[in-house]
N, C-alpha and C positions, 0 to 999 in steps of 0.2 A: 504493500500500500504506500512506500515510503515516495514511487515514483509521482504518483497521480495528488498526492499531496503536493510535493513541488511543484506539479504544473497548475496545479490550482492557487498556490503560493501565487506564479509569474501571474497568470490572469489577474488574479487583483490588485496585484502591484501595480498593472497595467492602468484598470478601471480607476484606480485613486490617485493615479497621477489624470487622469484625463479628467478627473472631476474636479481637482485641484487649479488643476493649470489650463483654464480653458484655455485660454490667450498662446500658448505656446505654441511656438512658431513651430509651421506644417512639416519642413524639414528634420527636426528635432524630434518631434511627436514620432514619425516614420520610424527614424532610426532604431528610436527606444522600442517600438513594436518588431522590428524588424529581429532586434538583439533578442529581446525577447521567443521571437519564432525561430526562431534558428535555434536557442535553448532547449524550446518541447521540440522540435526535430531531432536533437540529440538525445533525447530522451526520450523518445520514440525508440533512436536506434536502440538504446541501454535495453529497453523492456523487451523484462524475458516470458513475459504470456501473451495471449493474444487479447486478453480482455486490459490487460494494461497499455495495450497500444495502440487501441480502440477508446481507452479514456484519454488518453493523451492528444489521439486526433479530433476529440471533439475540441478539448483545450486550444488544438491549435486552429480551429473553426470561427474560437471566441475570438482569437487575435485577429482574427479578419473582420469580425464582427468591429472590434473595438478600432481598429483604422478606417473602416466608416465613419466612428464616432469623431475620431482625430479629426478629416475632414469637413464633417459636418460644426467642428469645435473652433476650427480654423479660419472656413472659408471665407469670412468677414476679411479677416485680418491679409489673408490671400491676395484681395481685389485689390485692396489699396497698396499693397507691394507691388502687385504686377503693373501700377498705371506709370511707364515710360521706364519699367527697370529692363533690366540687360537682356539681349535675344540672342545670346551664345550658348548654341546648342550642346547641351551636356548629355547626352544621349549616347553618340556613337560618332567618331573620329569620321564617319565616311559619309553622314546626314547631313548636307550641305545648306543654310539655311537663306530658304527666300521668302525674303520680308519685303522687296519692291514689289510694285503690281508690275505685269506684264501689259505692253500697252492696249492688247487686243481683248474684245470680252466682255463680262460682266463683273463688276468687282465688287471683292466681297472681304468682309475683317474674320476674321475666324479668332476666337479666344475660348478659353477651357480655363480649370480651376488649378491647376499650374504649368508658368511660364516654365518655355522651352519643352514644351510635349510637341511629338510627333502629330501631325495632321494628314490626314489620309481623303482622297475625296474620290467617292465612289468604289471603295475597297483598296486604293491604290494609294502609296505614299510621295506623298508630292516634293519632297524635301525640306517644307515650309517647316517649323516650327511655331508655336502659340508663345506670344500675340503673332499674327503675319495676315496681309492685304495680300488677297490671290485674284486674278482673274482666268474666269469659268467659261468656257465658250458656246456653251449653250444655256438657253432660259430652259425654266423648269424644273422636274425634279430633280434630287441629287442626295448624294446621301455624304454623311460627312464623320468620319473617325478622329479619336482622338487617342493616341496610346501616351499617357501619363506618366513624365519620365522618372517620378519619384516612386510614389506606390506603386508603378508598373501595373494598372488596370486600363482596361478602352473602355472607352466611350463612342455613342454611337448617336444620331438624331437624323433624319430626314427631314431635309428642308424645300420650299420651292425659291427659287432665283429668279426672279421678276426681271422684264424685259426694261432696263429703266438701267440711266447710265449714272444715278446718284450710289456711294457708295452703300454697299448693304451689311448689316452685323449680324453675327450669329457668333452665339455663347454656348457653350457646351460645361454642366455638370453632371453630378451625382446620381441627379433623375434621369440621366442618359448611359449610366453603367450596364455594360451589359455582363450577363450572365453567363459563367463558364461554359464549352461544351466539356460531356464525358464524356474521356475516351478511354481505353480500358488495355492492358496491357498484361499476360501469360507469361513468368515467368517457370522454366522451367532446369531446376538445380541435377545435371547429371554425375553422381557419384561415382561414377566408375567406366573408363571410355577405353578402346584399344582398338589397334589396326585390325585389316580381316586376319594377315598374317602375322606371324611373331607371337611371342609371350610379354610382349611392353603392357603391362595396365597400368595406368595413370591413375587414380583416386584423389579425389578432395572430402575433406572431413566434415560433419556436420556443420562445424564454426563457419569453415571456408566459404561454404555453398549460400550457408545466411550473411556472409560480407559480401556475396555478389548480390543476391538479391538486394537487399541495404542500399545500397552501391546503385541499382536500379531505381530505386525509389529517390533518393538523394539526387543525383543526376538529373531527373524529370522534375521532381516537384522544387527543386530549388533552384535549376539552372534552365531548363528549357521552356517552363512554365510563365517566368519573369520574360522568358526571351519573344514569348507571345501577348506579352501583355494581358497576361493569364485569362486567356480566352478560351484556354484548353485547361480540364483539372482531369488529372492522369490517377485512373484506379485500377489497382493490382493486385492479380491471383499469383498461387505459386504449386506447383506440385513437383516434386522427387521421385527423380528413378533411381530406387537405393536397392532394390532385390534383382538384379541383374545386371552385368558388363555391355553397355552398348559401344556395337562394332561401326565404327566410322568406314569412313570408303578408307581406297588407300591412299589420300594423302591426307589423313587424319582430319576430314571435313566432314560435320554431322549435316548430311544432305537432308532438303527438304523430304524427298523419299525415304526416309531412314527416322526422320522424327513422327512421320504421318500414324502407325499403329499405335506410337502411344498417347495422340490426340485421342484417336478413335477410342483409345482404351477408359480416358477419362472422361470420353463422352462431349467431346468439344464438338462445336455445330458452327456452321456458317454462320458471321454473325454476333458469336460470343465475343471476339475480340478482333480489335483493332494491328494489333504487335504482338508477336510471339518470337522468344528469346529462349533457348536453351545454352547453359553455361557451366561449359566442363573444363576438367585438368590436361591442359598439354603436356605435362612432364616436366622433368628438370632441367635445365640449362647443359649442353654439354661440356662436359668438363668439372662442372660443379654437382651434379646429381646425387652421388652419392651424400656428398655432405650436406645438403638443402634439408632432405628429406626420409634421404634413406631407399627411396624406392629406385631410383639408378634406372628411369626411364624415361625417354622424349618421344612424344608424339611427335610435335613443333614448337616454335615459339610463340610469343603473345600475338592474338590473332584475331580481329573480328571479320567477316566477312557477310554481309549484305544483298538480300536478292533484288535485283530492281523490278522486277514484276512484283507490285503489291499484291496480289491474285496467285502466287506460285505455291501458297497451300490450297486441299482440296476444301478447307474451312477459309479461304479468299482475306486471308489477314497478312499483312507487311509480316516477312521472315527475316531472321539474321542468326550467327549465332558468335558467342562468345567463348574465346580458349585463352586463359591463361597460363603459364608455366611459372616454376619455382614458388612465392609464398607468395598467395592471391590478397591475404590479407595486407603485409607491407606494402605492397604496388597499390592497393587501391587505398590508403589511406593516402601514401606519398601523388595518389591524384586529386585528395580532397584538399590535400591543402596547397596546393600547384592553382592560385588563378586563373591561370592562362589554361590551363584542361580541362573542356568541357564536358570530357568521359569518354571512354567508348562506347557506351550505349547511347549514347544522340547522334553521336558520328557514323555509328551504322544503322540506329533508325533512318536517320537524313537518308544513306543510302537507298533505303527500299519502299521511301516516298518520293523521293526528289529529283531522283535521277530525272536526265531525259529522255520521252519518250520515245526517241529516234533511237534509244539502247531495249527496249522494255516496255512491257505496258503500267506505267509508274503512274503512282496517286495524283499527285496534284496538277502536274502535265497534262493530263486526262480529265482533271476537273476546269480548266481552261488559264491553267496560272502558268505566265510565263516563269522556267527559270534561270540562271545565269549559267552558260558553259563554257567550258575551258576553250572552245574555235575549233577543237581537233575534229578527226572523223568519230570520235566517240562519243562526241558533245558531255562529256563529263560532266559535271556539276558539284559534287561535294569537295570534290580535290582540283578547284577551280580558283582557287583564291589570290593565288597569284596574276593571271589573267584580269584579275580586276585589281592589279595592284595593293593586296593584303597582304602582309610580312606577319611572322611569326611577333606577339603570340596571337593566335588563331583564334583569340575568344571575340574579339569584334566580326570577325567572319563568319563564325555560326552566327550568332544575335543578329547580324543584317541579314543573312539568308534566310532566318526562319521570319522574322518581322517585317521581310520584305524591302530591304536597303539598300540593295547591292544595285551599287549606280552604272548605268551604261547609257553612255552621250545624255540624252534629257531625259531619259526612264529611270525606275527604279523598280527593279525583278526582285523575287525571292516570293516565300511562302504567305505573307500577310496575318494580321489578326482575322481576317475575314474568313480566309481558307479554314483556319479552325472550325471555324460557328458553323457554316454554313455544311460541309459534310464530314464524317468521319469513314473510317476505313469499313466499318462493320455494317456502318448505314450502306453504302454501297457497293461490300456485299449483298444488302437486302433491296436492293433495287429503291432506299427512300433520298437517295440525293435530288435536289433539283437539277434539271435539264440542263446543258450547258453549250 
């Protein structure tokens, strides 16, 4: 009980500085909730039952709950900052910000409830920043996003643009938040893996298999969720193959044909999930095996690998899977606290959404969202960064690819807050996306 005491502890820590300090600048409020939720995420991972980690996620439901409140405690204080304070986009190094009007069009002011948020018009990011004067080239409707550079939530409103060449305003708040989609994610923890031939089995321990799962959940809800301006909330299953040795092909790759009977076994349907992840042991290091481990075997080395056909299981969910060698645990903590490493489980989801579909019949290509590639004949796209001028480290490359940033000549490609909302992997499996 000692964990869900603490998290109930932070929650009211929280509430009594927000009752205290209403006037506390929006920034600061953020922070403090922000340190806060990262805490009950730690402590999520600490929890060792499942009913402790299920109290802890409500906990950490409150903290979202209560940066509503921040905002709603704020917003006064907000307006009068933002009239004529600085439009230097803190966002992302490659979000170029236009604050002129363009001379042609209909102009329009666009402002939201904090300076220097992302503005998006018609699903698409325009470069501008809030406060910023756009011109719109057609009257009529139009719809207008706002991703929120500090809480990292969108904002959304439909508006009409009147035929009339006096400037026009639109404000975007709270009452235009919109609500997460759920997308849902299969991980699956393999205990014990080996080629067809040979006697090499690879094994990971109980602990091991819960640091990758961990590790998946961490990854999603803390880095690629924010990188969507949490338009997407990622919920996850897990089941283990612990009473038998799964035999890989022979270059130690767990083929989609090879994971298919244990879908079937737990009764997975078209539909249930979005991303399905199986994560087993490579082996040891050669040369170092025996002393790692003890087991004095290599499949391979650290490995992800990505199908770009979202549709390449017979349940029509984004595949990949994950292999690491020598201590899974050291490597993945030494990726949590690496800023610049956005995981390999986003790196190889991207893969099996994002590609192009000139490789695959890929997610969001197929739902009609352009994405940025590398020029070659393979039109690459994950491993394109450079092509668009991205240098190491690579964490601004993801967060523009998935929220749609990646600038070429006047466009700006990539995934969007909108692609979230609008369909998921499982929905179209089931034939519910809209028409595109």
């Amino acid at each position: 009980m000692l964990i869900p005491a603490v998290g109930g502890y932070l929650v009211m820590q929280t509430l009594l500085v927000l009752s205290r300090k209403r006037n506390m600048p929006l920034q600061l409020c953020l922070r403090l909730l922000r340190f806060k939720g990262k805490a009950v995420t730690f402590l999520i991972l600490l929890s060792k039952s499942s009913i402790e980690r299920k109290t802890m996620k409500i906990f950490k439901a409150y903290l979202q709950i209560s940066k509503l409140l921040c905002f709603m405690a704020t917003s006064a204080l907000l307006v009068i900052q933002g009239c004529g304070g600085s439009q230097t986009n803190k966002d992302t190094a490659n979000s170029a910000i236009t604050s002129q009007p363009i001379s042609t069009g209909y102009k329009v002011n666009i402002s939201a409830t904090e300076v220097g948020s992302a503005i998006y018009l018609n699903g698409v990011y325009t470069g501008a920043v809030t406060p910023a004067e756009l011109s719109v080239n057609t009257a009529g409707e139009h719809t207008i996003g706002i991703g929120l550079i500090d809480s990292k939530l969108y904002l959304k409103k439909n508006i009409t643009i009147n035929q009339s060449s006096e400037l026009q305003q639109f404000s975007l708040n709270l009452n235009d938040l919109q609500a997460a989609k759920n997308w849902k994610a299969l991980f699956i923890g393999v205990k014990s893996a080996k080629k067809p031939k040979g006697n090499c089995v690879s094994s990971y321990t109980n602990e091991e298999l819960d640091a990758g799962y961990q590790f998946l959940q961490w990854a999603f809800e803390e880095r690629l969720e924010d990188y969507s301006y949490n338009t997407v909330n990622w919920l996850f299953d897990r089941f283990d193959i612990t009473d038998e040795i799964v035999t890989l092909d022979k270059n130690a790759v767990l083929q989609p044909e090879i994971i298919e009977p244990y879908l079937a076994s737990h009764n997975i349907k078209k539909g249930d999930y979005d991303f399905i992840v199986p994560f087993y042991r490579g082996g040891d290091n050669i040369g170092r095996g025996v002393q790692e481990s003890g087991q004095d075997c290599y499949l391979g080395a650290f490995q992800g690998l990505g199908w770009y056909d979202y549709d390449i299981l017979t349940v029509q969910a984004s595949y990949v899977q994950i292999r690491y060698w020598d201590n899974a645990i050291l490597a993945i903590a030494a990726s949590k606290e690496d800023q610049y490493d956005p995981g390999m489980f986003i790196h190889e989801w991207l893969h099996s959404v994002a590609e192009s579909k000139k490789e695959g019949n890929t997610f969001f290509e197929t739902q009609g969202y352009t994405m940025p590639d590398d020029g070659s004949a393979g039109h690459y796209v994950v491993h394109a960064a450079g092509a668009y001028q991205y240098t190491f480290p690579w964490m601004t490359w993801y967060q523009d690819l998935i929220s749609g940033k990646v600038k070429k000549g006047q466009q700006y490609l990539g995934i969007t807050p909108e692609a979230f909302l609008a369909c998921s992997v499982r929905e179209k499996a089931l034939d519910l996306c809209p028409s595109t």
